[in-house]
C-alpha positions as CSV (number, residue, x, y, z in Angstrom):
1,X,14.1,83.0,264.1
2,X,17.4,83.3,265.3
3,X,20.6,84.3,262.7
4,X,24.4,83.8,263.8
5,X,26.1,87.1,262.9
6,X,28.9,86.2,265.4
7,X,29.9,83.3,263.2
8,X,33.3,83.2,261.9
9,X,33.3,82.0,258.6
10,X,36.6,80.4,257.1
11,X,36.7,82.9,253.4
12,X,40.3,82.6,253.4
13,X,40.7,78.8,251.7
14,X,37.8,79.7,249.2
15,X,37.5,82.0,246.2
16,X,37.3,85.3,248.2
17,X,38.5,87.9,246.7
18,X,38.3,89.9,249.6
19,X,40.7,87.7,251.8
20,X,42.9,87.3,249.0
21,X,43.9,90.4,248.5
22,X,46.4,90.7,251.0
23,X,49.0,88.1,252.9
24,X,47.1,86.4,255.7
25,X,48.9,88.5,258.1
26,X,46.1,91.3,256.6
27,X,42.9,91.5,258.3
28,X,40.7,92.5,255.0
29,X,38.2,95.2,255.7
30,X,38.0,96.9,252.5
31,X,35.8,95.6,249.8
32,X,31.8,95.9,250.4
33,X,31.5,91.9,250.9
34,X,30.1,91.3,254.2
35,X,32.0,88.1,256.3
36,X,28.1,86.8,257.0
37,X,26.8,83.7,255.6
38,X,23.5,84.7,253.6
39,X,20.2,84.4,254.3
40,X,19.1,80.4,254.4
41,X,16.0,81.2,251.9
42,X,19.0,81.7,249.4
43,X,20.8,79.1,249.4
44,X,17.5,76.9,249.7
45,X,16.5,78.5,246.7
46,X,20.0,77.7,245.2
47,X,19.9,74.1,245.9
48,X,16.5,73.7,244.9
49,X,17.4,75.1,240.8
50,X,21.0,73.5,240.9
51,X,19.2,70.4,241.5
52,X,17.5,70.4,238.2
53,X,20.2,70.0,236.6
54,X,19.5,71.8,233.4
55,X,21.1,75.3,233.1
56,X,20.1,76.7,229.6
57,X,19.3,80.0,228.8
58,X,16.5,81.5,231.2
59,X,14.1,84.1,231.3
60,X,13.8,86.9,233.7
61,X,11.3,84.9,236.6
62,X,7.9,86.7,236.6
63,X,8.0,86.3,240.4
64,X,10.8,88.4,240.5
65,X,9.8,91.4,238.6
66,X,6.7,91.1,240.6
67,X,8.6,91.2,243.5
68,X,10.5,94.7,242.6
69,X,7.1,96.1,242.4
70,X,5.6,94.9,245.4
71,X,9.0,95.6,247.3
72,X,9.2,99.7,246.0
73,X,5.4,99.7,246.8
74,X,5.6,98.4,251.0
75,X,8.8,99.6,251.5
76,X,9.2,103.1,249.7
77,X,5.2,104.3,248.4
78,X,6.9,103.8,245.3
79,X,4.2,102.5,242.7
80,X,6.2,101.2,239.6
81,X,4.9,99.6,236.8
82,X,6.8,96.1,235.9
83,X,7.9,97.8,232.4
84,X,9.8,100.1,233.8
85,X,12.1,97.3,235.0
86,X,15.2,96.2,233.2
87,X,17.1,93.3,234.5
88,X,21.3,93.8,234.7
89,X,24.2,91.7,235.6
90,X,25.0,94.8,237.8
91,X,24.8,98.0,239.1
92,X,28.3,99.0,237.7
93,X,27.3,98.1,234.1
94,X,24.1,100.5,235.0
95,X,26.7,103.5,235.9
96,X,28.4,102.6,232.3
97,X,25.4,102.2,230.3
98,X,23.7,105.7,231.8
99,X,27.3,107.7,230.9
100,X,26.9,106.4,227.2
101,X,23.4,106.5,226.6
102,X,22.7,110.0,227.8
103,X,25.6,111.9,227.2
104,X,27.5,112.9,223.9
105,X,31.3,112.2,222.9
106,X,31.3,116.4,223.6
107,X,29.0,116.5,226.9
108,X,29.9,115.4,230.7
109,X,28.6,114.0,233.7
110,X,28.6,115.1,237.4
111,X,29.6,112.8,239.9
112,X,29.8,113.5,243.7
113,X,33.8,113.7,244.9
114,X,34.8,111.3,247.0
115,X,32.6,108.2,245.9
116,X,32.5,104.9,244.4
117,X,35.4,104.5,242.0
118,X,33.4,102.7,239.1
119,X,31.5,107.1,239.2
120,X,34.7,107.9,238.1
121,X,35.6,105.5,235.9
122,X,32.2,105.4,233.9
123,X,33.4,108.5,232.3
124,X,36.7,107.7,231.9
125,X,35.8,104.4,229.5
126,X,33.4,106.1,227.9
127,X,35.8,109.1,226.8
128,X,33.6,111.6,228.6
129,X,34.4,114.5,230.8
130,X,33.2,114.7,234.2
131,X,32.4,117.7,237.1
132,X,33.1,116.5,240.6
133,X,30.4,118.1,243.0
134,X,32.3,117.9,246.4
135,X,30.9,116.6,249.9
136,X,31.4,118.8,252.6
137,X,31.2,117.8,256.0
138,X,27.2,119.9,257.9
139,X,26.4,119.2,260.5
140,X,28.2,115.9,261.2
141,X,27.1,114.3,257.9
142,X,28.7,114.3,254.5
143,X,26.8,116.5,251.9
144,X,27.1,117.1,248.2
145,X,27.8,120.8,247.0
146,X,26.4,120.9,244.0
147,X,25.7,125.1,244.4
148,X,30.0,124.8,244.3
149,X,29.9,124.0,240.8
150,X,28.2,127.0,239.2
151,X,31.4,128.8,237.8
152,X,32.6,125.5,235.9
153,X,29.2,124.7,234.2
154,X,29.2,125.1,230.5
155,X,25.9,123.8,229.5
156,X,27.2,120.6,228.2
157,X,26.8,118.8,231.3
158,X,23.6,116.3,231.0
159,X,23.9,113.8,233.6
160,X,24.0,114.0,237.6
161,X,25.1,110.9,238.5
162,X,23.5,110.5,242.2
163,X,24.9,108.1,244.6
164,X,22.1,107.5,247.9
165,X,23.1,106.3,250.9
166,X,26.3,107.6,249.8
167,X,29.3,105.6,250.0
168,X,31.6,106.7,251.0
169,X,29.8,108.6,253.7
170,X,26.8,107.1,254.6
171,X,24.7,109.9,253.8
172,X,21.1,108.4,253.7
173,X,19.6,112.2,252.0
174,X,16.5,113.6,253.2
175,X,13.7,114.9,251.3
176,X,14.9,118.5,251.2
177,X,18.7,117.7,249.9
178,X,16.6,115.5,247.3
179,X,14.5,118.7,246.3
180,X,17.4,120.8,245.9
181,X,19.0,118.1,243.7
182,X,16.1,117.8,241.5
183,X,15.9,121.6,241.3
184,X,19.8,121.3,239.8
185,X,18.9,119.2,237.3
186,X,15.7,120.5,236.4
187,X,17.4,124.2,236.0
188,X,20.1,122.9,234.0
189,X,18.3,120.3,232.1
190,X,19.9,117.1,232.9
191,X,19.0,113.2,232.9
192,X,19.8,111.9,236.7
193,X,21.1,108.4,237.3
194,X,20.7,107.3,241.3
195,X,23.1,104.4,242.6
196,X,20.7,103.0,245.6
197,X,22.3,99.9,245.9
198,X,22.1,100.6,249.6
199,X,18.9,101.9,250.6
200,X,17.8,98.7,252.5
201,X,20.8,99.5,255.0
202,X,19.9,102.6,256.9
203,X,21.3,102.3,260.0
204,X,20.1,105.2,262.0
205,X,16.9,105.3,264.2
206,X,14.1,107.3,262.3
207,X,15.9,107.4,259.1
208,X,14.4,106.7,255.8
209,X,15.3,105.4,252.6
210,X,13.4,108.1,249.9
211,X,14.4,107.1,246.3
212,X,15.1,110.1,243.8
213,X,12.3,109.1,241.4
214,X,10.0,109.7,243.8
215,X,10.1,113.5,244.6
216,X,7.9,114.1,241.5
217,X,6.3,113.1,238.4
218,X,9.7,115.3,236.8
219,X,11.9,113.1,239.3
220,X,11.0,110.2,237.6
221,X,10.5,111.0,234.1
222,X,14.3,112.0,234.2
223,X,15.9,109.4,236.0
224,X,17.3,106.1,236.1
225,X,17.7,104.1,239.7
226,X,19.8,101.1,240.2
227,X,18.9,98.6,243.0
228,X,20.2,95.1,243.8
229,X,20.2,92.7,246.4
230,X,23.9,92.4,246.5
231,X,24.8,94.7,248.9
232,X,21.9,93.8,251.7
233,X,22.0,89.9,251.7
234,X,25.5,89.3,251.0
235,X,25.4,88.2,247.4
236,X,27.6,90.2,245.2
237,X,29.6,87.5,244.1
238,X,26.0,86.4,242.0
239,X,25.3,89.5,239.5
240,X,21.5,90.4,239.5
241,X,20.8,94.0,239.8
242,X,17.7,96.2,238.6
243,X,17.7,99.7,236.7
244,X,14.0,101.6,237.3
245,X,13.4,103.9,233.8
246,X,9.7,105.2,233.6
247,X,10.4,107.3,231.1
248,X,10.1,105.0,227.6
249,X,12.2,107.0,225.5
250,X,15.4,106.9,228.2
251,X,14.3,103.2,228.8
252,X,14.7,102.7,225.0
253,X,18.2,104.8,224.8
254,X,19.3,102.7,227.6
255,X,18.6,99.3,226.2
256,X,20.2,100.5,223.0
257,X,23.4,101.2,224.7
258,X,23.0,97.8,225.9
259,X,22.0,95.8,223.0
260,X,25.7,93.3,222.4
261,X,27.3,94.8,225.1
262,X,25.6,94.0,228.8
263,X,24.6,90.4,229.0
264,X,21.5,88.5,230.7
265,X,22.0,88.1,233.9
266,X,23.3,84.5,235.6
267,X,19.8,82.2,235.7
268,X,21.5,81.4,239.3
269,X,21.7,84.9,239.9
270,X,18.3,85.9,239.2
271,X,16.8,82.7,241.8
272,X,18.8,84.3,244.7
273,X,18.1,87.7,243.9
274,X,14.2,86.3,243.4
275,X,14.4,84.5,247.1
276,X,16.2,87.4,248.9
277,X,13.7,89.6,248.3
278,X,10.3,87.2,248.8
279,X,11.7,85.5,251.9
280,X,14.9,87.7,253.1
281,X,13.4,90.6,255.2
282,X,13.3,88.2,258.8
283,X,17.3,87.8,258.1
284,X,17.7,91.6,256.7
285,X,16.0,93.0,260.1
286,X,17.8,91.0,262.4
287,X,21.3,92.3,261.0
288,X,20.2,96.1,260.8
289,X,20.7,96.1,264.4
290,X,24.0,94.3,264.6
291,X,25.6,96.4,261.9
292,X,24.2,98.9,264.3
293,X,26.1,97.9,267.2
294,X,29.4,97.4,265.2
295,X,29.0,100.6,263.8
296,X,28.4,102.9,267.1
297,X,31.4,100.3,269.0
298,X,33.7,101.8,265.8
299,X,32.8,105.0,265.6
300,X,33.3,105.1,269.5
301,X,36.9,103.2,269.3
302,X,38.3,105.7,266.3
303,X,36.8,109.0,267.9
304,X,39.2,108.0,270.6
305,X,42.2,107.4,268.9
306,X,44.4,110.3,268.8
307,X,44.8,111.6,265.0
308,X,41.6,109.8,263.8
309,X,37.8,111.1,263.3
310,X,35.0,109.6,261.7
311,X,31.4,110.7,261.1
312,X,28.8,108.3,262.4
313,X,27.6,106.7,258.8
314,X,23.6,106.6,258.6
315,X,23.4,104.0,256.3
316,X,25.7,101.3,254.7
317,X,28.2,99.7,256.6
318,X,31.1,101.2,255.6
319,X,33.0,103.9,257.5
320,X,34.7,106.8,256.5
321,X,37.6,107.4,258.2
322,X,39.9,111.1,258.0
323,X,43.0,110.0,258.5
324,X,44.4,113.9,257.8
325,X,45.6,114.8,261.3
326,X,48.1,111.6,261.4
327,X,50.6,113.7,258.6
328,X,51.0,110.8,257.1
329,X,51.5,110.2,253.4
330,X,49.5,107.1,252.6
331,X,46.8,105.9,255.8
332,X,46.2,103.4,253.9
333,X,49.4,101.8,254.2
334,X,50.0,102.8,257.5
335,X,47.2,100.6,258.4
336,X,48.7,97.7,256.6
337,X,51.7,97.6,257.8
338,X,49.7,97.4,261.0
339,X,47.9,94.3,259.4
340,X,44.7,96.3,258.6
341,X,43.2,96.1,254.5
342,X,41.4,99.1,254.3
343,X,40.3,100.7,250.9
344,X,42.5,103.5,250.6
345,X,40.7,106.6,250.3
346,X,42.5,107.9,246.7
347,X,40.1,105.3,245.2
348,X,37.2,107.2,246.2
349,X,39.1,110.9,245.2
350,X,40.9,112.0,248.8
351,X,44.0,110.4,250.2
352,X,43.9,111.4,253.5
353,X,40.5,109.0,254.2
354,X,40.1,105.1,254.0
355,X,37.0,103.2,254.2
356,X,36.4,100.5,256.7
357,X,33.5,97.6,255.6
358,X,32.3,96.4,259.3
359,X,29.9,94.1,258.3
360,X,31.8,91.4,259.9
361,X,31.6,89.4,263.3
362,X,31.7,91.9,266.3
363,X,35.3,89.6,267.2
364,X,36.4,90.9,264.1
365,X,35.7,94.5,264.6
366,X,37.3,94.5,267.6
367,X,40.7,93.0,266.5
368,X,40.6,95.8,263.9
369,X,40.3,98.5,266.7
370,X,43.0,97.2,268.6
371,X,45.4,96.6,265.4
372,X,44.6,100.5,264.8
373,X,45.4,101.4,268.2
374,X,48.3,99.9,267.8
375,X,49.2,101.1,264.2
376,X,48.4,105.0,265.9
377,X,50.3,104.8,269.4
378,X,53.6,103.5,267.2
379,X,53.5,107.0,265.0
């Protein structure tokens, strides 16, 4: 079966929030909202419930629990039972709900710094102090330093919030850097919470996606993952996302949190998130390889731009850019004065970096690289 990935789809004169941000002289490469239509099974599946015409309240779709289990089972050895599963309107509210149900007003989290800005803000709204592990830059990938922390730890630090692939970064960690996580939180006693929204985009040859909970029967009995098909099949815009607790007593902590607060999720949103992953893995392994090709024609175009370096991501499609030798003040704005939306890279906790989303038409990627060229050479 053949899938257009080359299509260029009008966004603009809809309700995108991505090509809204900025004046239409902007090309908008910032948010992680891919410009590809999504997969056909979707929108079959779409029609197919709008059509009966009766949108009460739903339950959670049996298929689709069932279809979390079979998915962690073929695709990561991961046997989980369905009553592990709890269903979310997404994985942000999962980030919030693991900062208030497992730490105290008096306790913190640990985020890796730069990342995600709803890490960061999770504490924030809940009134909670946070350590920032840094990523440093080994061996041409970006890695988080937890061993750095040791002088600031007080003991009242009793979440790691984990973020694999990473973004920004596009760290996809192997089984060691797992291990040596784990061994940090088992040594200073602390509940882990794993963003893996993206672990059905790894990117590089030979590379594989190994969930946290998986390292050990300890792994999982501390931790929380949060999956979605939002990021992979292009449907963010519909909330359905999945938090993995086999311990019972974090799984009831969680749900308390919850309880008032976190809503079902959209009856819509649970039928595409249900046909994505029965039906979408034909459409997800055909774009694996073009997101390949866009990424390797990037990282080729900005490793020969004068003043720019990037890291070739492993997973995700979104680049992280260092920006640091141009001496400039704000990248980010450099860039869009040259007609480039780029997330600026203060979001994610350092301001000499953007990120660039290339899940878009190869046409677009390449009228990115030239408007940076351009925005470069005029310095």
């Amino acid at each position: 079966m053949a899938f257009n990935f080359d299509e260029g789809i009008d966004r603009r004169h809809s309700d995108c929030k991505k090509w809204h941000k900025f004046g239409e002289e902007v090309l908008p490469m910032w948010v992680a909202d891919m410009d590809f239509r999504s997969p056909d099974c979707i929108i079959e599946a779409l029609h197919q419930r709008v059509a009966h015409g009766v949108f009460g309240y739903g339950d959670v779709p049996r298929d689709l629990i069932a279809a979390v289990v079979e998915r962690m089972a073929c695709r990561y050895q991961w046997d989980i039972k369905p009553e592990w599963i709890v269903v979310l309107p997404g994985i942000v509210a999962g980030l919030n709900l693991c900062v208030r149900a497992f730490t105290a007003a008096d306790e913190s989290a640990i985020t890796p710094t730069p990342v995600y800005p709803p890490f960061k803000r999770s504490a924030v709204l809940a009134d909670r102090a946070q350590l920032n592990a840094p990523l440093r830059l080994e061996n041409s990938r970006w890695i988080m330093d937890l061993p750095s922390l040791a002088p600031q730890l007080t003991g009242k630090e009793k979440l790691l919030m984990l973020c694999n692939p990473q973004n920004p970064g596009g760290t996809a960690y192997r089984r060691e850097e797992l291990q040596q996580q784990l061994a940090f939180a088992q040594k200073n006693d602390m509940i882990v919470c794993s963003d893996e929204i993206h672990c059905d985009l790894i990117l590089e040859p030979g590379v594989k996606h190994i969930p946290f909970a998986t390292l050990s029967e300890d792994a999982a009995q501390r931790s929380v993952t949060l999956i979605s098909p939002s990021k992979t099949y292009n449907i963010a815009g519909l909330g359905a996302s999945i938090a993995i607790i086999p311990n019972p007593e974090l799984r009831k902590r969680f749900n308390k949190t919850r309880e008032g607060i976190v809503p079902s999720v959209d009856i819509l949103a649970l039928t595409a998130a249900n046909a994505a992953w029965r039906e979408g893995d034909a459409w997800l392994e055909a774009l694996l390889p073009y997101l390949r090709h866009n990424r390797d024609r990037l990282v080729q175009a900005v490793n020969g731009i004068k003043g720019l370096e990037m890291v070739s991501p492993e997973a995700t499609y979104l680049a992280w850019l260092d920006a640091s030798q141009l001496e400039v003040d704000n990248p980010a704005l450099l860039f869009q004065k040259a007609g480039l939306g780029f997330s600026p890279g203060h979001e994610f906790g350092d301001s000499r970096f953007v990120r660039i989303n290339f899940g878009c038409p190869a046409f677009l990627l390449e009228e990115a690289i030239s408007r940076m060229e351009t925005a470069v050479n005029g310095l």
